[in-house]
C-alpha positions as a Python dict, from the first residue, in 0.01 Angstrom:
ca = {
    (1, 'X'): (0, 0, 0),
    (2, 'X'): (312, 231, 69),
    (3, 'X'): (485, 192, -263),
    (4, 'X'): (120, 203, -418),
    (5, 'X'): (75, 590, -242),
    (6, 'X'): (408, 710, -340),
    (7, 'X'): (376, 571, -696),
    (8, 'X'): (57, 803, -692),
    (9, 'X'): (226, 1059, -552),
    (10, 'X'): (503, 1051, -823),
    (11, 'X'): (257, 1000, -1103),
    (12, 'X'): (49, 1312, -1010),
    (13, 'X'): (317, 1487, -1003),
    (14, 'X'): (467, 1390, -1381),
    (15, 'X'): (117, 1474, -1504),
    (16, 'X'): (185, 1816, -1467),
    (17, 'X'): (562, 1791, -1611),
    (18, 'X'): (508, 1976, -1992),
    (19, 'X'): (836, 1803, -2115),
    (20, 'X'): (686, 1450, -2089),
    (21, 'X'): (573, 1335, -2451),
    (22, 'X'): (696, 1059, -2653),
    (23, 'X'): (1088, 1236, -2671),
    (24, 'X'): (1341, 1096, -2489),
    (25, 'X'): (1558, 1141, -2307),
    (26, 'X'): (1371, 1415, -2140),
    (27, 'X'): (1691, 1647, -2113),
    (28, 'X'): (2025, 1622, -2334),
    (29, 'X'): (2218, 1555, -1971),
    (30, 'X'): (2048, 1296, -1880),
    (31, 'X'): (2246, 1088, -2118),
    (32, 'X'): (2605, 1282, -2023),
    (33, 'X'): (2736, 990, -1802),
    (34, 'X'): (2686, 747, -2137),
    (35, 'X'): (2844, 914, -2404),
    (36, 'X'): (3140, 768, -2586),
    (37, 'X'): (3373, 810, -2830),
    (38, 'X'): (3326, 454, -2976),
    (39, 'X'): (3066, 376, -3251),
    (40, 'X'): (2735, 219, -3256),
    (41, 'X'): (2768, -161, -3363),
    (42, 'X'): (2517, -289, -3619),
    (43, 'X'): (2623, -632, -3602),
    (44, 'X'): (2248, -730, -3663),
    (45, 'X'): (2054, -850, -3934),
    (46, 'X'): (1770, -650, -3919),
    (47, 'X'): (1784, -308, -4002),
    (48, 'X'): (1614, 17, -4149),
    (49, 'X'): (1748, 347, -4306),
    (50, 'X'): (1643, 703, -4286),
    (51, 'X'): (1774, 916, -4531),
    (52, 'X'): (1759, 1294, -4428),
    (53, 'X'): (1789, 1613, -4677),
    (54, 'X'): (1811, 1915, -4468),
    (55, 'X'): (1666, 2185, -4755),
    (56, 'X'): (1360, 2393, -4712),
    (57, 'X'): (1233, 2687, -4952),
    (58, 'X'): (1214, 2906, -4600),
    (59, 'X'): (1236, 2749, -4260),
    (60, 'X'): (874, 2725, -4064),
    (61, 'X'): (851, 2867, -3728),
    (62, 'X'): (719, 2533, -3585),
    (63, 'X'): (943, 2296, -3703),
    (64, 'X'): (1128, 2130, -3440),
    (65, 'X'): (1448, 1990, -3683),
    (66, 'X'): (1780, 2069, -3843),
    (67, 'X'): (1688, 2266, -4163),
    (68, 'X'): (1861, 2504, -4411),
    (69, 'X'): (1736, 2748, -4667),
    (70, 'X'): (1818, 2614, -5017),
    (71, 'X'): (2036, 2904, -5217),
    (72, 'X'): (2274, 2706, -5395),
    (73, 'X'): (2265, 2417, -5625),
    (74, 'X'): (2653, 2345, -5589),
    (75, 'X'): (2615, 2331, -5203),
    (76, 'X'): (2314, 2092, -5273),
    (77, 'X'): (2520, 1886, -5494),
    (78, 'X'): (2774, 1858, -5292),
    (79, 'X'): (2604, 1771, -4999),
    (80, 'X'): (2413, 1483, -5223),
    (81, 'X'): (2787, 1325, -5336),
    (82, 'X'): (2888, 1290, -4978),
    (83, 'X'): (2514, 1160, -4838),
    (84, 'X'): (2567, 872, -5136),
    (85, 'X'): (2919, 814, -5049),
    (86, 'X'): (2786, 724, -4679),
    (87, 'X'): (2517, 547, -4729),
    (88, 'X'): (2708, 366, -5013),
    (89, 'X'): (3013, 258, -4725),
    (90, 'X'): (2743, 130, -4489),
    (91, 'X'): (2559, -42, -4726),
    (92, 'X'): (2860, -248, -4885),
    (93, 'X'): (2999, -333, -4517),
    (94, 'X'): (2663, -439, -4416),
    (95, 'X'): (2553, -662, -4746),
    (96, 'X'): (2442, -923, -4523),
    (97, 'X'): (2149, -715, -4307),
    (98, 'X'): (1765, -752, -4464),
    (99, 'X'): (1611, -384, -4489),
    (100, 'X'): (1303, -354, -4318),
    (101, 'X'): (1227, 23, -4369),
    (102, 'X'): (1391, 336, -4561),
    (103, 'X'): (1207, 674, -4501),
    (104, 'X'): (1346, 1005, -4722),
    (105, 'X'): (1248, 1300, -4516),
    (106, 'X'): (1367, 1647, -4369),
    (107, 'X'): (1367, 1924, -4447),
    (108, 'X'): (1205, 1897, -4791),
    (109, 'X'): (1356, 1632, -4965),
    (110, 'X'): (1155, 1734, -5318),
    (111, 'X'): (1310, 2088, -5305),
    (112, 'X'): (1639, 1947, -5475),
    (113, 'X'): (1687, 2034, -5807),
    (114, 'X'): (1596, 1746, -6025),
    (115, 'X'): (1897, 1618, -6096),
    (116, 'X'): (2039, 1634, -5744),
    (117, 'X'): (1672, 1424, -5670),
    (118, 'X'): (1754, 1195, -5951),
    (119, 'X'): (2073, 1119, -5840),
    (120, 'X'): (1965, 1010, -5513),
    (121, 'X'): (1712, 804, -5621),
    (122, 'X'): (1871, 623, -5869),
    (123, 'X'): (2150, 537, -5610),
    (124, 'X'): (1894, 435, -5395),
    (125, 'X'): (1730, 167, -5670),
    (126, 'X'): (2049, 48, -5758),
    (127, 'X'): (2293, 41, -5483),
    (128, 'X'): (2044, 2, -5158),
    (129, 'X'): (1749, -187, -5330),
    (130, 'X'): (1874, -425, -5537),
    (131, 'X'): (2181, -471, -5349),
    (132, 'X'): (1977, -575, -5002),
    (133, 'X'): (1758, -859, -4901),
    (134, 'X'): (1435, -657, -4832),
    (135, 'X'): (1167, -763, -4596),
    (136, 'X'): (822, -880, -4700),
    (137, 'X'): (679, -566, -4545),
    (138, 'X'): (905, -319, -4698),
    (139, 'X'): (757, -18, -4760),
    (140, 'X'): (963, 282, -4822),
    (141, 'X'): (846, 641, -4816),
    (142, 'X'): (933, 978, -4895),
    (143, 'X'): (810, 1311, -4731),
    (144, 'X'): (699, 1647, -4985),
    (145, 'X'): (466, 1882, -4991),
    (146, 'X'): (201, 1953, -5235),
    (147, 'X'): (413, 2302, -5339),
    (148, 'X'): (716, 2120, -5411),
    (149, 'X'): (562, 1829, -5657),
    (150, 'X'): (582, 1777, -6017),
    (151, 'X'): (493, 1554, -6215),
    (152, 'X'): (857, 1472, -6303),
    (153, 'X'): (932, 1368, -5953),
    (154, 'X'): (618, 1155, -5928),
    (155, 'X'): (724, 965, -6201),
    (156, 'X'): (1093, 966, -6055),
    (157, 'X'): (985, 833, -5696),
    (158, 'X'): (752, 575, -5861),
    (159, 'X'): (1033, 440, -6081),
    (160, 'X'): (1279, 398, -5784),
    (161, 'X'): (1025, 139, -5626),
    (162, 'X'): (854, 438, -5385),
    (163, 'X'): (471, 365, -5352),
    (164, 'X'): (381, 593, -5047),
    (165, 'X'): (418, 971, -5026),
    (166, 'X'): (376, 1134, -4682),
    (167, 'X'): (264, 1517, -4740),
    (168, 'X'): (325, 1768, -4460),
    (169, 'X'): (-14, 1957, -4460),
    (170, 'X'): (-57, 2055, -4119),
    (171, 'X'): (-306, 2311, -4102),
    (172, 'X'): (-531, 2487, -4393),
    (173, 'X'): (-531, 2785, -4130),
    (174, 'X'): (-360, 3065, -4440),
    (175, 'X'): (-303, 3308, -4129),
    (176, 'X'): (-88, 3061, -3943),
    (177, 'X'): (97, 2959, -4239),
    (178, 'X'): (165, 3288, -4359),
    (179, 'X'): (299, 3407, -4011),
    (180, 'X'): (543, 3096, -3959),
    (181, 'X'): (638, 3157, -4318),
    (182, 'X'): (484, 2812, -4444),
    (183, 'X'): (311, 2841, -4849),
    (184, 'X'): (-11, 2686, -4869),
    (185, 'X'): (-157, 2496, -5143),
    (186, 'X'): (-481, 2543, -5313),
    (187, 'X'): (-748, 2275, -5318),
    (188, 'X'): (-678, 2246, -5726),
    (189, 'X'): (-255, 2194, -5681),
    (190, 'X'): (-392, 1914, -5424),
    (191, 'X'): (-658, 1752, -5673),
    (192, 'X'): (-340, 1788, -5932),
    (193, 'X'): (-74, 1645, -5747),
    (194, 'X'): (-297, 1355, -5643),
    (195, 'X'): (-350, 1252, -6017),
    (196, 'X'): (13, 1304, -6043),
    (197, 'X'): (9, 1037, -5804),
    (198, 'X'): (-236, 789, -5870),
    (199, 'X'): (-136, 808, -6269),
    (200, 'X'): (167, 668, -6173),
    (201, 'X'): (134, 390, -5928),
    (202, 'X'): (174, 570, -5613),
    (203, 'X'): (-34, 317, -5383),
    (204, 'X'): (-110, 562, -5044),
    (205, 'X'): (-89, 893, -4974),
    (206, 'X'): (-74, 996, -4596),
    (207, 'X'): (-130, 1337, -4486),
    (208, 'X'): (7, 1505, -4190),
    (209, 'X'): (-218, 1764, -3995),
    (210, 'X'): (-87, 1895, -3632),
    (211, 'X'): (-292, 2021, -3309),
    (212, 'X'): (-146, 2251, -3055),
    (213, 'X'): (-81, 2496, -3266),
    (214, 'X'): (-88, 2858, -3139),
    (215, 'X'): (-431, 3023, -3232),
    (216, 'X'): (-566, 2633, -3367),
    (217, 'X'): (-977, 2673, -3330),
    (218, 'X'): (-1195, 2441, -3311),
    (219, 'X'): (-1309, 2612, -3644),
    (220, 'X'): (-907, 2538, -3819),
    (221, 'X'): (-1012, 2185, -3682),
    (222, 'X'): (-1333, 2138, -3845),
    (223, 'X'): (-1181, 2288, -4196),
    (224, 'X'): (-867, 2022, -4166),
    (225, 'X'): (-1130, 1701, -4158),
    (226, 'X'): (-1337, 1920, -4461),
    (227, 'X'): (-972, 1895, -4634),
    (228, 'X'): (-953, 1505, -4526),
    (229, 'X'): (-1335, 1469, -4630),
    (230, 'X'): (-1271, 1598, -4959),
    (231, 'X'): (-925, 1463, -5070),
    (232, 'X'): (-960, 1119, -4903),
    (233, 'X'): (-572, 1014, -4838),
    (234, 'X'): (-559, 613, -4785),
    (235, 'X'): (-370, 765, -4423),
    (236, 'X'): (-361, 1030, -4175),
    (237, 'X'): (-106, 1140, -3952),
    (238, 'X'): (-194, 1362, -3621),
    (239, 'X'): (108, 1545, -3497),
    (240, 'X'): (75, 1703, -3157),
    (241, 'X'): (260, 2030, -3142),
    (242, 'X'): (584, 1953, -2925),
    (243, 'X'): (669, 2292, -2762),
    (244, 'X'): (966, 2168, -2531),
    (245, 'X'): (1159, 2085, -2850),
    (246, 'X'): (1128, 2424, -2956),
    (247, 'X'): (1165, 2564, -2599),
    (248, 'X'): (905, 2768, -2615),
    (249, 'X'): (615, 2899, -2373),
    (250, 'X'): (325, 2613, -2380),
    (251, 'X'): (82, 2724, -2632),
    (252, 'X'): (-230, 2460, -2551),
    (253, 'X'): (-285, 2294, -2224),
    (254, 'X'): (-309, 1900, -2140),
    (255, 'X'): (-681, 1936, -2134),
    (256, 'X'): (-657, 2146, -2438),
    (257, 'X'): (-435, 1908, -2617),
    (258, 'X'): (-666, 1617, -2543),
    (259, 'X'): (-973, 1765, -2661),
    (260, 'X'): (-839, 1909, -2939),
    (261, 'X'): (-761, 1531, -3041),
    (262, 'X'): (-1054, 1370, -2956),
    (263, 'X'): (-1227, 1604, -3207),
    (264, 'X'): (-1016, 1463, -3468),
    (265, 'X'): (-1017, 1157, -3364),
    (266, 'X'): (-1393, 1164, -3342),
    (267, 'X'): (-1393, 1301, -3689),
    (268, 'X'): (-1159, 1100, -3860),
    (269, 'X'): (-1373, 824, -3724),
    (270, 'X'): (-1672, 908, -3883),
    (271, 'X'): (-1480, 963, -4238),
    (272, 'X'): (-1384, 574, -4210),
    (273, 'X'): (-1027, 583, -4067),
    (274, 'X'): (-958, 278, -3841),
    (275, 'X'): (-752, 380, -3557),
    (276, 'X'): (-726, 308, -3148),
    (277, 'X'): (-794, 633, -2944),
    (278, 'X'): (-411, 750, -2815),
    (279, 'X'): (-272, 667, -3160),
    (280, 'X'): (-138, 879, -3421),
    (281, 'X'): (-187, 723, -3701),
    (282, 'X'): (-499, 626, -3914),
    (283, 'X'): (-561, 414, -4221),
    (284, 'X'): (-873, 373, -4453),
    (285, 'X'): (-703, -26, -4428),
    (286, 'X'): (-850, -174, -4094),
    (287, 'X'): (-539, -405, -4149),
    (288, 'X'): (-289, -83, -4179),
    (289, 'X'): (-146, 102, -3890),
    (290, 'X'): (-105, 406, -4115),
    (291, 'X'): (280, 378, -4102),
    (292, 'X'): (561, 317, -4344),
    (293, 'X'): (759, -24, -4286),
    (294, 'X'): (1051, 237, -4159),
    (295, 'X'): (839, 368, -3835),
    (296, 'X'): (641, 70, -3818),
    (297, 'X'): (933, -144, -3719),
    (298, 'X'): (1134, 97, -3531),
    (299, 'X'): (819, 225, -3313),
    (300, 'X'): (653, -46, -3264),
    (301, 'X'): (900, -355, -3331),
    (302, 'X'): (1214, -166, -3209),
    (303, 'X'): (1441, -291, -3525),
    (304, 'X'): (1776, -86, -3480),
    (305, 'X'): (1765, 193, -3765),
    (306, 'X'): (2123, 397, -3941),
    (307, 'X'): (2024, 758, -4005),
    (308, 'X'): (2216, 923, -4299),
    (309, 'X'): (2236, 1319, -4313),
    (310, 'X'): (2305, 1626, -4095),
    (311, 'X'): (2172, 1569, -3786),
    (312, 'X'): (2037, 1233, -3868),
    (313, 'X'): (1945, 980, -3516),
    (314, 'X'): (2046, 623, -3569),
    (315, 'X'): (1980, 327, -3296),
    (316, 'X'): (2176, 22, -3234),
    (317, 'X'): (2103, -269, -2984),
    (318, 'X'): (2347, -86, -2775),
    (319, 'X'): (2305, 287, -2773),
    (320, 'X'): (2211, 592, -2987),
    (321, 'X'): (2414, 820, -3216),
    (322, 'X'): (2334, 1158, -3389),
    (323, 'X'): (2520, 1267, -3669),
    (324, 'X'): (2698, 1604, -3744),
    (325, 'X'): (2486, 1909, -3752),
    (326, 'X'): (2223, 1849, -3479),
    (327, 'X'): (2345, 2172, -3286),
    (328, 'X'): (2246, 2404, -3573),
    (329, 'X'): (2631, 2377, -3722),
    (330, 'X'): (2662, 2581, -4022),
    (331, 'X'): (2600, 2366, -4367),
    (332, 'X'): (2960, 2483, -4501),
    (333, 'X'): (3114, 2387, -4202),
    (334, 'X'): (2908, 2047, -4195),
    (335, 'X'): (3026, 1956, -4573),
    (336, 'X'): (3404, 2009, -4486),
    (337, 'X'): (3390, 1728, -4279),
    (338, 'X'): (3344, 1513, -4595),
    (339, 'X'): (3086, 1321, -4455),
    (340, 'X'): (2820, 1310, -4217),
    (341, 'X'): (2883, 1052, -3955),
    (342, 'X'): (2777, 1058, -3590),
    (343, 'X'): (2976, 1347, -3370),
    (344, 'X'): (2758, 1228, -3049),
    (345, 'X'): (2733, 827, -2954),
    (346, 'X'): (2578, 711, -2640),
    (347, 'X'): (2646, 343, -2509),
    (348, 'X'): (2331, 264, -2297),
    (349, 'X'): (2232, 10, -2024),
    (350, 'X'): (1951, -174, -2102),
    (351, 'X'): (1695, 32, -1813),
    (352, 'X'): (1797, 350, -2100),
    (353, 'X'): (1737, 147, -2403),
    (354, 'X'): (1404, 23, -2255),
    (355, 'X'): (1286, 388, -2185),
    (356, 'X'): (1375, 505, -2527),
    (357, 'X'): (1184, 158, -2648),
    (358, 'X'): (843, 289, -2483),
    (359, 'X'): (905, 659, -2541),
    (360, 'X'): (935, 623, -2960),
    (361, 'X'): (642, 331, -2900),
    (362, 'X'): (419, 510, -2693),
    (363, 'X'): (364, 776, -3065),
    (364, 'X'): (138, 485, -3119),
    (365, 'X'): (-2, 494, -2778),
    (366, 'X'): (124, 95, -2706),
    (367, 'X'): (409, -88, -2665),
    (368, 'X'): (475, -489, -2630),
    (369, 'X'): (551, -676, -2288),
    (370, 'X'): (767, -890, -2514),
    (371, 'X'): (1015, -634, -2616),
    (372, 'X'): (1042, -520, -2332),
    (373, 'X'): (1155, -878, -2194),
    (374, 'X'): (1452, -879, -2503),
    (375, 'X'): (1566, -543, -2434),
    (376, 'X'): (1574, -601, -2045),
    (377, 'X'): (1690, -995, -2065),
    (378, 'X'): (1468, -1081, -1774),
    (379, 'X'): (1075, -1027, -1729),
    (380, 'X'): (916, -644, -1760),
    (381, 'X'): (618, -745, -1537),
    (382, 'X'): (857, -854, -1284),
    (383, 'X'): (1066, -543, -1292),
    (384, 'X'): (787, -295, -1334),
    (385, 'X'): (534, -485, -1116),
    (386, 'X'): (457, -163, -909),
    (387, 'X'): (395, 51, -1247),
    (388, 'X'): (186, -232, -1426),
    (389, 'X'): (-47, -283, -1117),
    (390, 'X'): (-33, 134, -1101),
    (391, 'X'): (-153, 139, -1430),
    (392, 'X'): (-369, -131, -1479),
    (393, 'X'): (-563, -65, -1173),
    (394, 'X'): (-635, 311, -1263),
    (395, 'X'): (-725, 177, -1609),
    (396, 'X'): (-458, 410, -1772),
    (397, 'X'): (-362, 89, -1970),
    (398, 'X'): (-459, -223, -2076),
    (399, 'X'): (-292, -518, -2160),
    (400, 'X'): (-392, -744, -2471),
    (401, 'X'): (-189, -1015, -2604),
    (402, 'X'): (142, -880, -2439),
    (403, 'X'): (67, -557, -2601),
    (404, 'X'): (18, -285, -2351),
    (405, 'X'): (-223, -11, -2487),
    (406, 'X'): (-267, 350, -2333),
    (407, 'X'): (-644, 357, -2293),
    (408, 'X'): (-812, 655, -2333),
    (409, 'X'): (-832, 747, -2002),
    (410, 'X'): (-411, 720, -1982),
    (411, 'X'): (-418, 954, -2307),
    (412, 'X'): (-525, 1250, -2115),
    (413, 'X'): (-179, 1167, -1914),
    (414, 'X'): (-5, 964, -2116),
    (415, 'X'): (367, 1155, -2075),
    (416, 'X'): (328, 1053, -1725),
    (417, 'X'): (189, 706, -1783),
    (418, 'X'): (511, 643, -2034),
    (419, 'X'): (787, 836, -1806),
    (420, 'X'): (682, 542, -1488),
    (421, 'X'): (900, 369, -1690),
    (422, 'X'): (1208, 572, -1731),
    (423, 'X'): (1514, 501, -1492),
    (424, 'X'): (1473, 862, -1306),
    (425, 'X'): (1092, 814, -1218),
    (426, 'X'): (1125, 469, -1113),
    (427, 'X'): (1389, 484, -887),
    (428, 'X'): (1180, 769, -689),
    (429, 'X'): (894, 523, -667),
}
């Protein structure tokens, strides 16, 4: 009954903690005491790639990653040549891995010039694709936005073997956009860019639309399901607006936040998306999670990814590296290092590992008992006993087939309901 009060005690207290999300670790020093100058070891044979291009038109206000303003096509270029030559080094010392996932994203990965886009594409097909063993789920994916389409690249994605595009909508709100410097599309550049699409053998289209936002009505809401409604993507992606990443004063409250997604939840519900409440991700497929094969496995099956690109994350079975460039280092001085490879490795005991497990797992609001048992080497209910009976007693979660799910209830909390399980909380309960 003791450890059951203080557990409360702690938990009540997290719930009001506005850096608790699905990042981790919760602050940069937490990790300190772990970092190394050693590399990550993928001595695995189960793997996925992310491939990032840093370039944007104009950077917008609310977006929480390493970006730079395209200006010149040589500096493009070059940066292209070395992300090949990287990707091209892992790739041949790591023949023997099977590729379960490659995501392209950024930045604005269609904002390169078309041959720089060409180039990478047809090094992907020939030197990545054909060259690995590729799961039977492999999906890969590639992020745009309706602006930065053409039909040229359409039919360049589709011919590298890319059949889902993931378009960064995020709000039909023109105000908002304008002020954070973002370009919106018109409802005919949509219809056109879909047929763009469809025409050539791109099989989903998700769409990415993000609550939170400063000034989001219930009215910007309503007109982002309309959008939905009327362009009917096969997926949907709801991003909630992660102001400790930008370190910035809180913009929406808990409460707010929760509402704000059970309205679209409730509404993407009633357009025929299958999706639990507490997840992110919806599908018109009952059978699809609404994820690429890339975030799929990583979130949810914790397969050990290799980012390529500034500022790119990768994850091993033993720690977590980022590449050069994630403290804002100027692109020049980034390409004179003549190559992107991680400046900032972290070797990790397995109590860290298992925390960032359920951190990246908990964007789909579950994660599985059974991972947890791999990544620990000894039972999760056993080591988390006070947390599970916490949790499952309160009904924040609910356990089905291994897999633990945040129920809606937990959703309202769920920062605090995934943070029980980081090394810092427990040890206080």
């Amino acid at each position: 009954m003791q450890k059951i009060q203080k557990i409360n005690k702690i938990f009540n207290k997290l719930k009001k903690n506005d850096k608790l999300n699905t990042s981790y670790p919760i602050e940069k020093e937490d990790w300190a005491i772990y970092k190394t100058e050693q590399e990550l070891d993928f001595n695995e044979d189960k793997l996925c790639y992310y491939i990032h291009i840093p370039f944007c038109k104009t950077k917008c206000k609310f977006c929480e990653y390493v970006k730079y303003i395209k200006s010149d096509d040589n500096l493009e270029s070059e940066y292209i040549n070395l992300l090949i030559k990287d990707i091209d080094k892992f790739t041949k010392s790591h023949s023997n891995i099977t590729l379960y996932g490659l995501d392209i994203g950024g930045g604005t990965p269609l904002c390169l010039n078309d041959g720089n886009f060409e180039q990478l594409l047809l090094f992907i097909k020939n030197n990545v694709f054909e060259k690995l063993k590729l799961s039977a789920d492999f999906e890969p994916s590639i992020e745009a936005t309706f602006i930065s389409l053409t039909e040229e690249k359409v039919k360049m994605i589709a011919g590298c073997g890319i059949k889902r595009i993931s378009f960064g909508l995020q709000t039909v709100n023109k105000k908002f956009l304008k002020d954070n410097d973002r370009e919106n599309p018109t409802i005919q550049r949509m219809d056109q860019a879909k047929k763009w699409c469809k025409d050539n053998g791109i099989e989903k289209i998700n769409i990415d639309f993000m609550y939170g936002l400063k000034g989001q009505t219930l009215n910007d809401l309503k007109n982002s399901l309309a959008t939905i409604e009327y362009f009917k993507p096969e997926q949907v992606t709801l991003y909630e607006f992660r102001t400790n990443i930008l370190k910035i004063k809180e913009y929406k409250s808990k409460r707010q936040l929760f509402n704000q997604y059970k309205f679209l939840y409730k509404g993407l519900k009633k357009l025929g998306y299958y999706g639990r409440f507490g997840q992110n991700t919806f599908s018109l497929d009952d059978k699809d999670l609404g994820l690429s094969s890339y975030i799929r496995n990583r979130m949810i099956n914790n397969i050990s990814y290799k980012g390529f690109g500034i500022s790119s994350q990768s994850k091993s079975k033993n720690g977590v590296s980022y590449n050069i460039g994630k403290s804002d280092r100027p692109l020049q001085e980034c390409l004179a290092c003549g190559s992107f490879d991680s400046e900032d490795t972290y070797f990790l005991p397995k109590e860290e590992m298992l925390a960032k497990y359920i951190a990246i797992s908990g964007y789909c609001g579950q994660f599985n008992i059974k991972i947890m048992n791999e990544i620990l080497g000894k039972s999760a209910r056993d080591c988390y006993k006070i947390q599970f009976d916490f949790l499952i007693k309160r009904r924040y979660v609910e356990i089905v087939d291994d897999i633990v799910y945040i129920t809606k209830r937990g959703f309202k909390c769920y920062g605090a309901v995934l943070s029980l399980f980081y090394p810092k909380y427990k040890k206080q309960g």
